[in-house]
N, C-alpha and C positions, 0 to 999 in steps of 0.2 A: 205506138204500143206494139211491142212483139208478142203476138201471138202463138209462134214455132214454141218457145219453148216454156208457156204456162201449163201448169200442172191438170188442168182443164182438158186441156187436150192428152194428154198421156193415159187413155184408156185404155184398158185390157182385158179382153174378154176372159182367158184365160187364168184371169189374177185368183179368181174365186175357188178352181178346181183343185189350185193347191192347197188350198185349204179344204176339202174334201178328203186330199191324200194326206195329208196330215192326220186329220181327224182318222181315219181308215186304221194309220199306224198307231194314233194313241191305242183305239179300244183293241185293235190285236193285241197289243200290250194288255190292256187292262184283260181282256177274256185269258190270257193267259195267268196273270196274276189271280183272279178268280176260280184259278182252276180245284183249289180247294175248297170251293161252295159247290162243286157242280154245277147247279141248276142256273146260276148268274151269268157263266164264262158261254151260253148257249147265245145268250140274247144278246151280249156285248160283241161275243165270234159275230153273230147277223146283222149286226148294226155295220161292224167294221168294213163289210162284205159291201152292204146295202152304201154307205158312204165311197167304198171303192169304183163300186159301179158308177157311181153319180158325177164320180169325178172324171170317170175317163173322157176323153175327148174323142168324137167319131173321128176315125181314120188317122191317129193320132197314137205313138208307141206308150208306154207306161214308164212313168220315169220310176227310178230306186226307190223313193219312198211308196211311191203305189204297190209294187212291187211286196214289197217290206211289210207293209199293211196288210194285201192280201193272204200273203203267205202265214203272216201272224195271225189275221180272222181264221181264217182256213183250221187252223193249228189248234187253236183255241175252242174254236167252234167244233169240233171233230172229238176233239180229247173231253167237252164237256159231256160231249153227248156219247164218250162211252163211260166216261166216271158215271153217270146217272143211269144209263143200264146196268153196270155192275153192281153198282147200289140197290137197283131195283130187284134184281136176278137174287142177290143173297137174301134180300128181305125176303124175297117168294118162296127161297129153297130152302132158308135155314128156320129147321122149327124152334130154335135157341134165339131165335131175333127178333121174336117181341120180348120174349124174359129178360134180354138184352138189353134193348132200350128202357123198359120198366126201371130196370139199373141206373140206367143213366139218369131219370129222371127224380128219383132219389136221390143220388149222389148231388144235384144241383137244387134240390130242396123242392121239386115241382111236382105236381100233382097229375100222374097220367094220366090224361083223356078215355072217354070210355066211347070207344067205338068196337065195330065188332069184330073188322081187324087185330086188335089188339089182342081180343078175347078168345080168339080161337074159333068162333062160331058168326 
């Protein structure tokens, strides 16, 4: 029986980190498509981050797809979290943006929450 060349033996430690850096480059992806949620494209950008890191190898270069990933979480995660400040900045300054959203919540048949936000006081 040849042993040299059962699939048994063809281990790889390093089989699993590409798939990390895979994973890393989908959710860059995905956090950038989410970038019209805001608040999604944050957690997706920290995942991609969080997978990137997992994958690297100590003392070990970053191949393209790590790379690719990182710069896409990075990208994503950055752009989320200034769309959700801006977001946040105009609700705080613009005194037209609860009457605003009131609107919107009309126009889609919904019934505005009564909080106190809302209400001015």
């Amino acid at each position: 029986m040849n042993t040299e060349n059962s699939t048994y033996n063809n281990y790889n430690p390093d089989r699993g980190r590409n798939a990390f850096d895979t994973a890393s480059l989908v959710m860059g992806i995905i956090s950038l498509v989410l970038l019209c949620t805001g608040v999604l494209s944050i957690p997706s950008g920290a995942l991609g981050i969080l997978f990137n890191i997992l994958g690297k190898k100590p003392g070990a270069q970053r191949s393209g797809t790590s790379k690719a990933g990182l710069a896409l979480s990075v990208v994503g995660m950055a752009m989320g979290v200034i769309t959700v400040s801006v977001a946040f900045y105009w609700f705080c300054t613009d005194p037209s943006a609860p009457e605003q959203i009131r609107r919107m919540y009309e126009v889609y048949g919904m019934e505005m929450p009564d909080f106190p936000i809302f209400s001015g006081g």
